[in-house]
N, C-alpha and C positions, 0 to 999 in steps of 0.2 A: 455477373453477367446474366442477366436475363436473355431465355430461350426460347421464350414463347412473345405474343402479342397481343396488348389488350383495345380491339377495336370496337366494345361494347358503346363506347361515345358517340359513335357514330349510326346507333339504332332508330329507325326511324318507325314515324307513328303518322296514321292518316295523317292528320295536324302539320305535320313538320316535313311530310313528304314533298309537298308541292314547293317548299320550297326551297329544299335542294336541287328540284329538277330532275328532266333524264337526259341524258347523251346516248343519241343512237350511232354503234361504230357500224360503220358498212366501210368491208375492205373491198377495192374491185381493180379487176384486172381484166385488159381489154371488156371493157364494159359499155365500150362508147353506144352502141348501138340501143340500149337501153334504159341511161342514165336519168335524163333527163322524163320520161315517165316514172320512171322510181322516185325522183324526185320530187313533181307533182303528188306521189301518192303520199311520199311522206308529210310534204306539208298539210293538205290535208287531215293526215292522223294527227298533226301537232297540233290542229285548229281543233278540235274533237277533245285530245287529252286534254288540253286549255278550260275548254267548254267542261266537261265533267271534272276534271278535280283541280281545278287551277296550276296544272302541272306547266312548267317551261322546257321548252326542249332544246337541245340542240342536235344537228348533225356533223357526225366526224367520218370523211370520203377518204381513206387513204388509199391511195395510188401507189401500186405494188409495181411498179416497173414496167406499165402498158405501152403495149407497143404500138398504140392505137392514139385516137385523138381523145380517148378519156380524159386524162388532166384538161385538155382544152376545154370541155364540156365542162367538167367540174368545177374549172374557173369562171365560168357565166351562170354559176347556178344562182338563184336570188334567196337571199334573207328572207324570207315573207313567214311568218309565224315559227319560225325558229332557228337561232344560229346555223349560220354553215362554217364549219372547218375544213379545209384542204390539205390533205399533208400525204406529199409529195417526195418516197421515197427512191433515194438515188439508184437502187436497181431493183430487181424481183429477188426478194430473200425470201418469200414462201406465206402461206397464210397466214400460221401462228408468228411469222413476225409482225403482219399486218395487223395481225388483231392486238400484238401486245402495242405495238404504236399507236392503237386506234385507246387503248384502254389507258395511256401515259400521257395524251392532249386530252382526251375526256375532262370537260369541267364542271360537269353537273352532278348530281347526286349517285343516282345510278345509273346503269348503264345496259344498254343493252345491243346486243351482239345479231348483229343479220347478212345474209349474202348481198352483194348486187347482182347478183341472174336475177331478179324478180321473183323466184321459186319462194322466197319466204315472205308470207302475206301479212303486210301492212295492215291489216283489217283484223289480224289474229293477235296485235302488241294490245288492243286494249284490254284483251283478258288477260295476258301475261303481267300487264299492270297493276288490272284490279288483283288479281293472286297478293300481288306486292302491296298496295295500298291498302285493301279492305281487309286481307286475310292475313295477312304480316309474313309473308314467305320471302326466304332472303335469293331464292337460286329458284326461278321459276324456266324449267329449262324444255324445250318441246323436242318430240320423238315420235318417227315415223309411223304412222295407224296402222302398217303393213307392209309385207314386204311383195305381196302376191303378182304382181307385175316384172319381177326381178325372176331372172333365172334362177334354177332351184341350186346351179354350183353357188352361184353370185350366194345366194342367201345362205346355205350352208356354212361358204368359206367366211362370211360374217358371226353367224354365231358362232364358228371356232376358234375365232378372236375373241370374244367377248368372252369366251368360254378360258379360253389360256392367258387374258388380262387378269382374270378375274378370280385367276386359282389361287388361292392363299393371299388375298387381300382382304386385309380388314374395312375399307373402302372399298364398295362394288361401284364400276363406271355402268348407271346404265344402257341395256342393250337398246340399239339406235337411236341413241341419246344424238344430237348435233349440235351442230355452233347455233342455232339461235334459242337465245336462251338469255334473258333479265337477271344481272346481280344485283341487290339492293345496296346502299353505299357503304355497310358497313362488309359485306360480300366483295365488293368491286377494290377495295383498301387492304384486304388479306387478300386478294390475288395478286395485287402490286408487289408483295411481300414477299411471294416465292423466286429466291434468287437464280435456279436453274437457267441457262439458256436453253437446251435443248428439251424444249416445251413441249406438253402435249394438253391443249387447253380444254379437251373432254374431260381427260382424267384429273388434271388438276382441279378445276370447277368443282369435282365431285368430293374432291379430297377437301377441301378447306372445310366443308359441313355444314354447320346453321340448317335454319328448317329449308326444306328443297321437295318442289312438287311436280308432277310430270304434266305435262299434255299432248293430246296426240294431236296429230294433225297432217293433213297429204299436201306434201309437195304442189307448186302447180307448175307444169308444163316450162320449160323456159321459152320465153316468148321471142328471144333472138340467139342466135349463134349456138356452138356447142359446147358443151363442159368440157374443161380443159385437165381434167382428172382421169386419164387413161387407166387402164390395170396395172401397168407398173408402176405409174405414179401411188396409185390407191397399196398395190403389197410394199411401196417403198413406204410411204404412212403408216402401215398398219406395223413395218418393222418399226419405225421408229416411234411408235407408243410404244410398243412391247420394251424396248430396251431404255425406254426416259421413265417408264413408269411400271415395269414388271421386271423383278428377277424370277420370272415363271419357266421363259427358256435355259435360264443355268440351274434352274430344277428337275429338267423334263431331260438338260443333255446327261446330268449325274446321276439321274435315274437308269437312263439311257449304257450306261456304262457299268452302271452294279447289272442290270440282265443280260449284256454283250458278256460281263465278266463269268456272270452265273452259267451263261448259256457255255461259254469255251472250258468251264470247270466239266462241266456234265458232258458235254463233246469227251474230252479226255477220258471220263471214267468209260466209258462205252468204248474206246481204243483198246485202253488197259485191261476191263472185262474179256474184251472178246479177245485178245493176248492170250489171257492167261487159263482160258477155258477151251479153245480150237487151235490156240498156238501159231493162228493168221497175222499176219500183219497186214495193217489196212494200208491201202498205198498211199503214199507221202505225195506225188506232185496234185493230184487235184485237190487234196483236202489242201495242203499247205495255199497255194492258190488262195482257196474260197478265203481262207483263214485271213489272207494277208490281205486279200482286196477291202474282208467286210474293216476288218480292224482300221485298216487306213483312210478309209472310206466316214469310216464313224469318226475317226481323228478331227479327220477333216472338218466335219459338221461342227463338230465340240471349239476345234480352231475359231475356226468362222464365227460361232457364237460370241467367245472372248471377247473375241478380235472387234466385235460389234460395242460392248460392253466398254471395253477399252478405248476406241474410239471417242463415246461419251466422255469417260475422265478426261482424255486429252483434252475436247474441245472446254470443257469447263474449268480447266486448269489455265488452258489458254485466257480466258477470259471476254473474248472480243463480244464488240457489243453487238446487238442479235437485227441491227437495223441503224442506217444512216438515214435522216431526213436532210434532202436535195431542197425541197421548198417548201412554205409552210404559208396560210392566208387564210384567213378572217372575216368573215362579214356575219353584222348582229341586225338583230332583224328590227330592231328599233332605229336603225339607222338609212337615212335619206340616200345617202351618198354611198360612192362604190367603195368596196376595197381596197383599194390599191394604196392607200397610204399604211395599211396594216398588215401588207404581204414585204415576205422576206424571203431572202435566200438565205440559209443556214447548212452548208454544207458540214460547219461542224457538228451539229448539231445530232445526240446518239441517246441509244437509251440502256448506256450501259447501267444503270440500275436494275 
């Protein structure tokens, strides 16, 4: 039984790139207000890549469960200089599911990963490309030029993340690495490959390997509505990289427990000492107290930790698939006529791969 994967077949060279194509995934969620400029701009970039490297493009809009009139938008969006996909998920399962459904219709070569808020410029994919095409980089992934705008907690409590993903890993997840970011198709075919459901698509991106280059680049402004990634949504994300992709916290809790242990050894001897040199006894209800809150208190933490851990085997044991597609529709840009003979309902339709 072979353990590993040979996706060297699928290495691409100026020559043979254009004609595999890219697939651009954009997952969006209530995005209506938006859309349809994003859209525009994308075509445009597809008439441009066309123009410089005879690249074909297509786009794939997955619809995470908007409670908006996005699908409807996205079902009028036109064919014009490159595919559009619509795939139409039956509820909100979260980005990294949208993105693994955006990455399992993808039909072109490679692929590359962007928001719908408009924050990630369409004007910045032609350099992620050329990285790809002229300079042969399989994982061309961009990361914030700064954090200086951000509260000094906000930025702190991010590099302490990056810092405790990144403790005893042989794979380092770049620090404010993001989802956009270009895999080239033999990049985009070893991500297909990692079975896990509870995903964390920084750090996997980083772990598969191949050559992989950084760019920087500033956000720009969202041009409608507000981001819908609160603080607790954000420390709910940052637990669940930490436990899909680091055992750093069931290192830090057993560290945690050999100095609680070391510390209640040395406690003691200081009892015993002072025993048997003034013949005091130290009183027993506050110490026993302190003793029983910290102990059970740290239990607790180490509990919780498991318990996180654990959770993970369940859900992977379970198996369920990480995303239902409700509708799914088509339209190629070489084509006169509308869609609708090529759109379907497929409610069964899953990506337990």
């Amino acid at each position: 039984m072979t353990l590993g994967s040979d996706v060297s077949g699928l290495s691409t060279t100026a020559a043979s790139a254009a004609a595999r194509g890219l697939s651009i995934v954009v997952p969006v969620y209530n995005e209506a207000a938006g859309l349809a400029l994003l859209h525009e701009r994308l075509i445009g970039l597809a008439r441009t890549l066309r123009q410089r490297y005879g690249l074909a493009s297509e786009v794939v809009y997955v619809d995470d469960g908007s409670a908006d009139t996005t699908l409807s938008i996205a079902r009028t969006l036109k064919a014009d200089a490159l595919d559009v996909q619509v795939v139409s998920l039956s509820r909100n399962f979260g980005k990294e599911a949208a993105l693994m459904a955006g990455l399992d219709h993808a039909r072109r070569g490679a692929v590359l990963f962007m928001d719908g808020d408009g924050q990630h410029p369409p004007t910045l994919v032609e350099k992620l490309v050329g990285h790809w095409i002229d300079d042969g980089y399989d994982v061309v992934y961009t990361a914030k030029a700064h954090r200086d705008n951000e509260p000094f907690l906000r930025r702190l409590a991010v590099h302490g993340f990056y810092a405790l993903i990144n403790y005893g890993a042989r794979q380092k997840i770049p620090e404010d690495a993001g989802d956009f970011r270009l895999l080239s198709p033999r990049a985009a075919a070893a991500l297909k490959q990692l079975p896990e459901r509870n995903r964390f698509f920084k750090g996997l991106a980083s772990w598969i390997g191949f050559r992989q280059i950084r760019v920087d680049y500033e956000p720009a402004p969202r041009a409608h509505g507000v981001t819908t990634f609160s603080a607790g949504r954000l420390v709910g994300l940052s637990i669940e990289g930490l436990t899909s992709f680091s055992v750093a916290p069931l290192r830090f809790a057993s560290l945690f427990g050999v100095l609680l242990a070391v510390g209640a050894f040395l406690f003691g001897l200081t009892i015993l000492w002072e025993v048997l040199t003034t013949g005091k006894q130290v009183p027993g209800y506050p110490s026993l107290v302190i003793g029983l809150m910290t102990i059970g208190g740290v239990q607790l933490i180490m509990i919780g930790i498991v318990g996180e851990y654990i959770g993970k085997i369940l859900s992977e044991l379970k198996a369920r698939p990480i995303y239902f597609v409700a509708e799914h529709s088509e339209k190629h840009a070489d084509e006169t006529t509308t869609a609708s003979a090529s759109e379907r309902t497929s409610p069964e339709r899953t990506a337990a791969e």
